[in-house]
Each structure stands twice: as C-alpha cells, then as structure tokens.
PDB file of N, CA, C and O in Angstrom:
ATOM      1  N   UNK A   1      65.152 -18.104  32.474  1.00  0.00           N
ATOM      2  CA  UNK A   1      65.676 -19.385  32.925  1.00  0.00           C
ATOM      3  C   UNK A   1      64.531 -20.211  33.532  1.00  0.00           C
ATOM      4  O   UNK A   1      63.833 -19.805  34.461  1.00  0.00           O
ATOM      5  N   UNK A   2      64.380 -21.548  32.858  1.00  0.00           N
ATOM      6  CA  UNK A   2      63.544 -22.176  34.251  1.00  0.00           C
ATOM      7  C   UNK A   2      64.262 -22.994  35.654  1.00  0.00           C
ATOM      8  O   UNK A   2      65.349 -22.877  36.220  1.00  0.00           O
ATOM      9  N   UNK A   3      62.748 -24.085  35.932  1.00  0.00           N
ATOM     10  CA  UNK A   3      63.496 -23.890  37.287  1.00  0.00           C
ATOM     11  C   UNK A   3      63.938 -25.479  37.249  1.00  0.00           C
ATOM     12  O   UNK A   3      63.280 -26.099  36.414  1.00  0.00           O
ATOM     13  N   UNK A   4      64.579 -26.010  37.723  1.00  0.00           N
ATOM     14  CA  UNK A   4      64.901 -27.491  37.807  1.00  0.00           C
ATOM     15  C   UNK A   4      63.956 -28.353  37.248  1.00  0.00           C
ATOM     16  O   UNK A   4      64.066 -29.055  36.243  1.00  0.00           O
ATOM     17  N   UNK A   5      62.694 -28.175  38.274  1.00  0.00           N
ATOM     18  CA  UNK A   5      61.690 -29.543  38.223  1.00  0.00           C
ATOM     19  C   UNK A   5      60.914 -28.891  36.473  1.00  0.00           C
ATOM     20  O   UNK A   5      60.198 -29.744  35.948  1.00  0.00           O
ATOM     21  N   UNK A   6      61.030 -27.660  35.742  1.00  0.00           N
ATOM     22  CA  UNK A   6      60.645 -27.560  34.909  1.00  0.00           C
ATOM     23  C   UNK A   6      61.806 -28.727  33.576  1.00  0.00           C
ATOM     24  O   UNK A   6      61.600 -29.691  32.839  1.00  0.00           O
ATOM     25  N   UNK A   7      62.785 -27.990  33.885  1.00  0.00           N
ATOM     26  CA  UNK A   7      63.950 -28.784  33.420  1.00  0.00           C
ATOM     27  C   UNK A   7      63.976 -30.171  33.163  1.00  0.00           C
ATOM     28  O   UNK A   7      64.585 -30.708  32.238  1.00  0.00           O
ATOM     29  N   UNK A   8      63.077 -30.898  34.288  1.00  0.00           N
ATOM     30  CA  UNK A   8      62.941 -32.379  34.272  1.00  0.00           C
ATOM     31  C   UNK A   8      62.091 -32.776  33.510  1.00  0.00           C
ATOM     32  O   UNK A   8      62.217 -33.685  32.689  1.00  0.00           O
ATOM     33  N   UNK A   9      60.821 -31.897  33.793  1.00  0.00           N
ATOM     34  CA  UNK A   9      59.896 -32.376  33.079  1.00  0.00           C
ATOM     35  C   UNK A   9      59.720 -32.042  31.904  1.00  0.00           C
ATOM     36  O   UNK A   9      58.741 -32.545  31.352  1.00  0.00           O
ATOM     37  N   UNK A  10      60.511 -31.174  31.175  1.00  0.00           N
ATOM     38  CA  UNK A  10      60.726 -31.053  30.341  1.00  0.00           C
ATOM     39  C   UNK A  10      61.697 -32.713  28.778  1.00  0.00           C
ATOM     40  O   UNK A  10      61.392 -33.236  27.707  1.00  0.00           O
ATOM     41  N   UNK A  11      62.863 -32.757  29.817  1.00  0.00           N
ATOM     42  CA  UNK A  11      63.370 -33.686  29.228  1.00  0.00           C
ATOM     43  C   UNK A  11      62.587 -34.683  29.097  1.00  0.00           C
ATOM     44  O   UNK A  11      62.450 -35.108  27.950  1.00  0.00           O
ATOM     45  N   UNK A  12      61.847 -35.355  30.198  1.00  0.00           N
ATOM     46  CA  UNK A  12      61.436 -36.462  30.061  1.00  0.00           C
ATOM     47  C   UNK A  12      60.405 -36.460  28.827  1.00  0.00           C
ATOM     48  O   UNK A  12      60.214 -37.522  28.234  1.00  0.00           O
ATOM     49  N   UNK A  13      59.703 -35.229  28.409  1.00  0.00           N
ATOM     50  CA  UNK A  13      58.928 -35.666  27.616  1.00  0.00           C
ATOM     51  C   UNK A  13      59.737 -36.090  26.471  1.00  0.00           C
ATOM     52  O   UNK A  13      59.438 -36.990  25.686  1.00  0.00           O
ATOM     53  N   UNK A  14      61.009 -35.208  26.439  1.00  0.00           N
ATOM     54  CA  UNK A  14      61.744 -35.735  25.207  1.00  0.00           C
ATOM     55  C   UNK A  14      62.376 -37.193  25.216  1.00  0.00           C
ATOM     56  O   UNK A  14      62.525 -38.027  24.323  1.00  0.00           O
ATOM     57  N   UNK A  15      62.585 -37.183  26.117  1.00  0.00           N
ATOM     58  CA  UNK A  15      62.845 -38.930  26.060  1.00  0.00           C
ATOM     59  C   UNK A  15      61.757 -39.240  25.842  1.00  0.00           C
ATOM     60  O   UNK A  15      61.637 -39.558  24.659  1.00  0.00           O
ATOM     61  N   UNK A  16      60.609 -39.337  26.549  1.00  0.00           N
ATOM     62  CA  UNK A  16      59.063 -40.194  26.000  1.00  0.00           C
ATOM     63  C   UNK A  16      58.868 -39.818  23.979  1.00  0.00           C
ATOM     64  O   UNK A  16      58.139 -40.414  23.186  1.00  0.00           O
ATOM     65  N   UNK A  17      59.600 -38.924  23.773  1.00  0.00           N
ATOM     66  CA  UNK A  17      59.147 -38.446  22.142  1.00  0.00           C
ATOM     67  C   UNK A  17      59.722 -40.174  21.642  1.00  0.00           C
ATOM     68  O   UNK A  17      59.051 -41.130  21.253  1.00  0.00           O
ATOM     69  N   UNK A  18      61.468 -40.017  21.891  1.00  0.00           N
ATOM     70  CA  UNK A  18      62.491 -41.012  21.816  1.00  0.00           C
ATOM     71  C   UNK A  18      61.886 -42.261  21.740  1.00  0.00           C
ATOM     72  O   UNK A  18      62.247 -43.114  20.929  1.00  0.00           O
ATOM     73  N   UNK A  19      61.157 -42.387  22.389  1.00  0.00           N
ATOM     74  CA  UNK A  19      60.398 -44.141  22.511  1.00  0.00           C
ATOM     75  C   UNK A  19      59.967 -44.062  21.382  1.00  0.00           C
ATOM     76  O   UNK A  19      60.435 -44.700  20.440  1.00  0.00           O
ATOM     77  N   UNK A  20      58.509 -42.851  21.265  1.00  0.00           N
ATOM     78  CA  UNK A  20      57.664 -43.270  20.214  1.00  0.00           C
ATOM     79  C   UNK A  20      58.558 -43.083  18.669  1.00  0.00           C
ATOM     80  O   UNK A  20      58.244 -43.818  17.732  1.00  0.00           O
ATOM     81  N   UNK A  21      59.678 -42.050  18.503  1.00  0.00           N
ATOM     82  CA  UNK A  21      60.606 -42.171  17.430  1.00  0.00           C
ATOM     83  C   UNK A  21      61.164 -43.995  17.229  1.00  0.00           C
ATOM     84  O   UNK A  21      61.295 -44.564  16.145  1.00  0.00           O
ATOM     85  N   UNK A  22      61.363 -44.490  18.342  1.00  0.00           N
ATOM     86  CA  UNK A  22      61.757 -45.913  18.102  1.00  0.00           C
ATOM     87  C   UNK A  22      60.546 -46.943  17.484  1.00  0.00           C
ATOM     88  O   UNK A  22      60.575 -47.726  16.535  1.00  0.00           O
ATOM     89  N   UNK A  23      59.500 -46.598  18.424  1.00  0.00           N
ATOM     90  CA  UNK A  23      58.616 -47.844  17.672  1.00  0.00           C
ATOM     91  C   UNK A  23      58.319 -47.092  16.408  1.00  0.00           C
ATOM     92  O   UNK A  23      57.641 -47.837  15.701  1.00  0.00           O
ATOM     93  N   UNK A  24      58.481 -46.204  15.949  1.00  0.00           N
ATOM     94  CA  UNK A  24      57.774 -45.605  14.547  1.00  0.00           C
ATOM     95  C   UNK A  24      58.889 -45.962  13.518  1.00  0.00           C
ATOM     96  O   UNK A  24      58.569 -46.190  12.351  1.00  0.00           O
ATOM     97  N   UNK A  25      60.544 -46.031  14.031  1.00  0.00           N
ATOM     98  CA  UNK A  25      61.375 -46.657  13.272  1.00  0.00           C
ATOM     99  C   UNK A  25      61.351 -48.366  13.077  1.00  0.00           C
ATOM    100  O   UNK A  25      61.874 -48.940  12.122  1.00  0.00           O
ATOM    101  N   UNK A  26      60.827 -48.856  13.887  1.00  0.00           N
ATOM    102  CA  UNK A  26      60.335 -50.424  13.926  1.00  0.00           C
ATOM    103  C   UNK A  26      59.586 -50.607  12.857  1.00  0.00           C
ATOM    104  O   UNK A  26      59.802 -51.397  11.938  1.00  0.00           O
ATOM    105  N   UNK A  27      58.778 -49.937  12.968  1.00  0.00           N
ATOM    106  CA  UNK A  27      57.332 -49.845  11.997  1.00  0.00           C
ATOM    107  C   UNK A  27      57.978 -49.922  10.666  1.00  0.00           C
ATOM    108  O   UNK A  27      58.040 -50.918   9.944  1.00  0.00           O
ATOM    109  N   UNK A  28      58.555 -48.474  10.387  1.00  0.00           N
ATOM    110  CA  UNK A  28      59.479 -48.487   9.337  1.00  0.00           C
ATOM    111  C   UNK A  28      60.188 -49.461   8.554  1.00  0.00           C
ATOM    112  O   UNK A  28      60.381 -49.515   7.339  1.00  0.00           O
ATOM    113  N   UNK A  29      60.603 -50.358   9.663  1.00  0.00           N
ATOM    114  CA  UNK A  29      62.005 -51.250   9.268  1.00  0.00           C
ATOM    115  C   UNK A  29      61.088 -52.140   8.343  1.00  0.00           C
ATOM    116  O   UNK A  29      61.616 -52.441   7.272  1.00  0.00           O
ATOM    117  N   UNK A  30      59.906 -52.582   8.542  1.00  0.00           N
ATOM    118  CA  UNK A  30      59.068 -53.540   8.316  1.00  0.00           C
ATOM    119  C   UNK A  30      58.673 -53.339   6.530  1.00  0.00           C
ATOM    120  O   UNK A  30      58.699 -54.191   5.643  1.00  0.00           O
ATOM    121  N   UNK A  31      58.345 -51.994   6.465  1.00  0.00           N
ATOM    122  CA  UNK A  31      57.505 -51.686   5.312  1.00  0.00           C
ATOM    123  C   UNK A  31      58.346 -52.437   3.974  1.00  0.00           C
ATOM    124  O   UNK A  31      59.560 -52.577   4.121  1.00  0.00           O
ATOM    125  N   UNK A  32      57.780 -52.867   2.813  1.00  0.00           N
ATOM    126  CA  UNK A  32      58.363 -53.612   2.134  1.00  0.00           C
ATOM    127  C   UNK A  32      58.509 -52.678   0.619  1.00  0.00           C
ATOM    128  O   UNK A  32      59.297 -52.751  -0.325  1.00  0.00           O
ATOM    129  N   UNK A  33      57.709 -52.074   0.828  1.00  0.00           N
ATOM    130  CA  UNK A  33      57.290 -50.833  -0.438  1.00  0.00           C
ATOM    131  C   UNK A  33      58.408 -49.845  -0.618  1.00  0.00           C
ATOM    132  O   UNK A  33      58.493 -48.964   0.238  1.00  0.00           O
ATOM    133  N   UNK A  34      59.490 -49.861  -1.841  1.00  0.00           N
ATOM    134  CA  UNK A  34      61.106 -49.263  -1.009  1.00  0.00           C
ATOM    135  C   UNK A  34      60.958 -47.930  -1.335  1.00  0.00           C
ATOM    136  O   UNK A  34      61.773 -47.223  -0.742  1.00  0.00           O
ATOM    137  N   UNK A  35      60.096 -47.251  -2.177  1.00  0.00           N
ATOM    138  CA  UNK A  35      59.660 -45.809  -2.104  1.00  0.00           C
ATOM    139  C   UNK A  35      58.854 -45.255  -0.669  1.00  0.00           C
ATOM    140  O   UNK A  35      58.977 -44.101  -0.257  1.00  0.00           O
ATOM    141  N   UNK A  36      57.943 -46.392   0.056  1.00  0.00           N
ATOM    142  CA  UNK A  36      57.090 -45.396   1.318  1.00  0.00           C
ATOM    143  C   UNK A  36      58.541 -45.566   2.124  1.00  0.00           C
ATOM    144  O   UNK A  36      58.981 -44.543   2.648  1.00  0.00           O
ATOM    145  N   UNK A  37      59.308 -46.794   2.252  1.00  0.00           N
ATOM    146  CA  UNK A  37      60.025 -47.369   2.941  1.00  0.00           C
ATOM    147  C   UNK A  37      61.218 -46.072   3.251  1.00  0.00           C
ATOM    148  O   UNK A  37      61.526 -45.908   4.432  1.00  0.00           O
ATOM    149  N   UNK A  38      61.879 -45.162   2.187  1.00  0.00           N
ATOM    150  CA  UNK A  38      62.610 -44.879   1.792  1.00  0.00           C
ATOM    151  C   UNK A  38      62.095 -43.071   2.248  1.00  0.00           C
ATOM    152  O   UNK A  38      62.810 -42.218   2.774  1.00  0.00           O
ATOM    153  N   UNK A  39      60.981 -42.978   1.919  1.00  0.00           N
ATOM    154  CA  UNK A  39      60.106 -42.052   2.595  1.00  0.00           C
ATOM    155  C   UNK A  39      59.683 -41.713   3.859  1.00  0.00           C
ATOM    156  O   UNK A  39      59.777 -40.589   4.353  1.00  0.00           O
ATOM    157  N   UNK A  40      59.168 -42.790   4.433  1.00  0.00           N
ATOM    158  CA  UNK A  40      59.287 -42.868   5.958  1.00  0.00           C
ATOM    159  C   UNK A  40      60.901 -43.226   6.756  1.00  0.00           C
ATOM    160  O   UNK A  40      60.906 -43.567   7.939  1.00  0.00           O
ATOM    161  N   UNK A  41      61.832 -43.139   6.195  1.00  0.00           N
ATOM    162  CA  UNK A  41      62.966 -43.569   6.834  1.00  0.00           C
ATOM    163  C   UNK A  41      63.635 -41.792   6.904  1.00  0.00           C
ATOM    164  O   UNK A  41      64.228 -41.361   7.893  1.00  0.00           O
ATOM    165  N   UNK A  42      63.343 -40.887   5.511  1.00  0.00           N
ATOM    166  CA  UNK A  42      63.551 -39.649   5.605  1.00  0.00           C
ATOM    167  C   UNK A  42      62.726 -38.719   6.732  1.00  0.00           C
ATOM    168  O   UNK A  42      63.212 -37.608   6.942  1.00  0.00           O
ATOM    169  N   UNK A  43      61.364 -39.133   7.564  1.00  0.00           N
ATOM    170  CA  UNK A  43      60.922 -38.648   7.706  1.00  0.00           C
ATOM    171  C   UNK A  43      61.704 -39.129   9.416  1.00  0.00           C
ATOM    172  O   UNK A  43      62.023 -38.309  10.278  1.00  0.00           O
ATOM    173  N   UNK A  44      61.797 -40.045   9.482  1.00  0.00           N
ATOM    174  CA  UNK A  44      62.631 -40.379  10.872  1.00  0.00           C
ATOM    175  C   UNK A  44      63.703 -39.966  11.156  1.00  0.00           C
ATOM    176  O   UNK A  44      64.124 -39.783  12.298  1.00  0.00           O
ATOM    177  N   UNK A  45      64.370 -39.737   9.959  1.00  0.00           N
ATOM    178  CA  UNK A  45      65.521 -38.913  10.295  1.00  0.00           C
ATOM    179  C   UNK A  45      65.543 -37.600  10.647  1.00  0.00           C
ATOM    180  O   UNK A  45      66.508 -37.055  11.183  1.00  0.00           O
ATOM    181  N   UNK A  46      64.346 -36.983  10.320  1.00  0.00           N
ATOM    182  CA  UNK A  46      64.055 -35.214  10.601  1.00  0.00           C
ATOM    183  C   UNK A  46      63.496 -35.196  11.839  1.00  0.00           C
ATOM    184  O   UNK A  46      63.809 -34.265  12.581  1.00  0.00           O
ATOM    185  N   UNK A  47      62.442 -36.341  12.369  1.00  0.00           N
ATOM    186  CA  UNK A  47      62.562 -36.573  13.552  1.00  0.00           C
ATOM    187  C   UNK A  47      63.071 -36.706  14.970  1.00  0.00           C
ATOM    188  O   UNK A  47      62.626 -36.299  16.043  1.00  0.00           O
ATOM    189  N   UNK A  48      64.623 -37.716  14.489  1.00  0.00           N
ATOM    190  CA  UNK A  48      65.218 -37.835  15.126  1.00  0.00           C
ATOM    191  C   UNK A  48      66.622 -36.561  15.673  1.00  0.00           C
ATOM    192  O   UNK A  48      67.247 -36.525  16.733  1.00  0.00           O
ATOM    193  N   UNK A  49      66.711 -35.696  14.502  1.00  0.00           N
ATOM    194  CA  UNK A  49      67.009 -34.396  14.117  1.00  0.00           C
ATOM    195  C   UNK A  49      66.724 -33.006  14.774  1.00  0.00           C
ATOM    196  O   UNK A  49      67.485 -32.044  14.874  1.00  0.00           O
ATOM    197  N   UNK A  50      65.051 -33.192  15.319  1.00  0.00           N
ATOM    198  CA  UNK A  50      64.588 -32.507  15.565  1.00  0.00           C
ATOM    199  C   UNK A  50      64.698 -32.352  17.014  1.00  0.00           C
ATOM    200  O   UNK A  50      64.784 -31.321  17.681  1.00  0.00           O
ATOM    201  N   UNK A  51      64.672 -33.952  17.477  1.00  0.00           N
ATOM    202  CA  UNK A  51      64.346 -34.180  19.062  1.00  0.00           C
ATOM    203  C   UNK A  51      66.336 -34.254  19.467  1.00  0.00           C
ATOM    204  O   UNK A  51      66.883 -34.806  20.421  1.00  0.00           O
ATOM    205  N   UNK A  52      66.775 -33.708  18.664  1.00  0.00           N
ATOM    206  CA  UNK A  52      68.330 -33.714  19.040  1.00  0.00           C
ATOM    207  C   UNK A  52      68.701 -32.688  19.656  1.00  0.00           C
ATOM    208  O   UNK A  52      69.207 -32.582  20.773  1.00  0.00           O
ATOM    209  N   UNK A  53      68.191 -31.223  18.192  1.00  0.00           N
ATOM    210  CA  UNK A  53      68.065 -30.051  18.474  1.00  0.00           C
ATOM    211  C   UNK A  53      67.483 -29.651  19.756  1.00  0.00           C
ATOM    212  O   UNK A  53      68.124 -29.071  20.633  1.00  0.00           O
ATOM    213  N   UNK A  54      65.780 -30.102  19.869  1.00  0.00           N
ATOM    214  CA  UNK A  54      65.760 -29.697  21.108  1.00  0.00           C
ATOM    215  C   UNK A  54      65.763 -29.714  22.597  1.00  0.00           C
ATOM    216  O   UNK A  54      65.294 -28.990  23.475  1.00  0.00           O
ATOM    217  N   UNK A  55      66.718 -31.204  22.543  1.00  0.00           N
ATOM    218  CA  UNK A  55      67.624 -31.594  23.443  1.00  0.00           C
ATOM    219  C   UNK A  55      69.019 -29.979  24.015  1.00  0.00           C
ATOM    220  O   UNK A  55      69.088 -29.062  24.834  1.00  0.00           O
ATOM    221  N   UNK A  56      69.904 -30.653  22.774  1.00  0.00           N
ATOM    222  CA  UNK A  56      70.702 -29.086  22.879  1.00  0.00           C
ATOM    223  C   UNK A  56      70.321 -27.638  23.433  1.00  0.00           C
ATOM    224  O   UNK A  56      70.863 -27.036  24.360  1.00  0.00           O
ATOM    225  N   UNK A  57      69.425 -27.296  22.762  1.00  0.00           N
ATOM    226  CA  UNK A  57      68.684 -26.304  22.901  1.00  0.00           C
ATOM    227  C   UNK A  57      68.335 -26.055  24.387  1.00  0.00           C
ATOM    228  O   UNK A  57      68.693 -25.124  25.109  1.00  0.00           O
ATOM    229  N   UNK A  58      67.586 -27.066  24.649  1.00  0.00           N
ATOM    230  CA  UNK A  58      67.219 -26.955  26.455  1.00  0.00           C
ATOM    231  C   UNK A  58      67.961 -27.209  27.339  1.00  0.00           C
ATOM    232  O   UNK A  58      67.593 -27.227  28.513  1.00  0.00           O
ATOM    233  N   UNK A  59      69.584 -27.545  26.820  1.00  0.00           N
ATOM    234  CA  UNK A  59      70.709 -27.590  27.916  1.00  0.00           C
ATOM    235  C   UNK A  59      71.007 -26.393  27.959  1.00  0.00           C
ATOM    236  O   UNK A  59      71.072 -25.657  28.943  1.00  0.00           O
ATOM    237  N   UNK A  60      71.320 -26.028  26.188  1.00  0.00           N
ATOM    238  CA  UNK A  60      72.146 -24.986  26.381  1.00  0.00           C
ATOM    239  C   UNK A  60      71.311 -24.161  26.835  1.00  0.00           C
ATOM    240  O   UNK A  60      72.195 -23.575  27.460  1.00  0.00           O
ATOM    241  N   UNK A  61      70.001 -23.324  27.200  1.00  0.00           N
ATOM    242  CA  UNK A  61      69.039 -22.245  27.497  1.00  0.00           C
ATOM    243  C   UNK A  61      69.429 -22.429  29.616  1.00  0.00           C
ATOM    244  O   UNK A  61      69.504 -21.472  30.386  1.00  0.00           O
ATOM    245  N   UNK A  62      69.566 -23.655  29.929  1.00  0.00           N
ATOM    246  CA  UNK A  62      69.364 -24.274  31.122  1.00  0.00           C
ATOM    247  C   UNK A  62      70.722 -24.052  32.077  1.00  0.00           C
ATOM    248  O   UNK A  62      70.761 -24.074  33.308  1.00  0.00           O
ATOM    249  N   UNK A  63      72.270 -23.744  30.757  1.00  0.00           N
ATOM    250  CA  UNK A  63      73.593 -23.601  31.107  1.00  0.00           C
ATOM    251  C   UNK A  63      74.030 -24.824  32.282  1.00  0.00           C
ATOM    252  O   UNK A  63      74.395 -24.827  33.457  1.00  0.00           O
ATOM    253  N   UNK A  64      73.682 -26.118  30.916  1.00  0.00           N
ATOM    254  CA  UNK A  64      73.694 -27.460  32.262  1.00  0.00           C
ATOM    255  C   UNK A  64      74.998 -28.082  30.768  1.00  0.00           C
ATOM    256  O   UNK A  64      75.598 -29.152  30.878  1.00  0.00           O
TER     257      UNK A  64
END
C-alpha cells in the first residue's frame, strides 16, 4: 500500500499526463492529412485509454 502524499503525487502526475493528452489532441484536430489525421487520432485514443487504466488501477491498489 502507499502512503497518502505518495497517492497525491502520484495522481497529479496523471492529471499533468491529461493536459499534455489535450494539447496533443489540439494538435491533432488541426492536421489536414486524413490518413496521419486518422492515425494520430488512434493513437490518442490509446492514450487516453491508458491514462484511464492507470487512474483505476491506482484507486483501486489505494482502496479509495
């Protein structure tokens, strides 16, 4: 188990991931090319996928 302030600092980095997942979906929105476009939009989604999981993951390990 960790301990609280690990707990915190833990999340926050995942929220800080969250930002940079947003401006990288910005970026995305932009591209005009509908194959990279279409490519990088798959790749945000595994992203966003990922930082979900290990959201869950660190509640459920945390029993919060």
């Amino acid at each position: 188990m960790i301990t609280e302030e690990q707990f915190a600092a833990i999340k926050r980095l995942i929220v800080s991931e969250k930002c940079m997942i947003d401006r990288f979906e910005h970026y995305v929105s932009e591209i005009k090319e509908p194959q990279l476009k279409e490519d990088m939009q798959k790749l945000t989604a595994a992203l966003k996928n990922q930082r979900s999981g290990l959201l869950t993951s660190l509640e459920d390990n945390n029993g919060n």
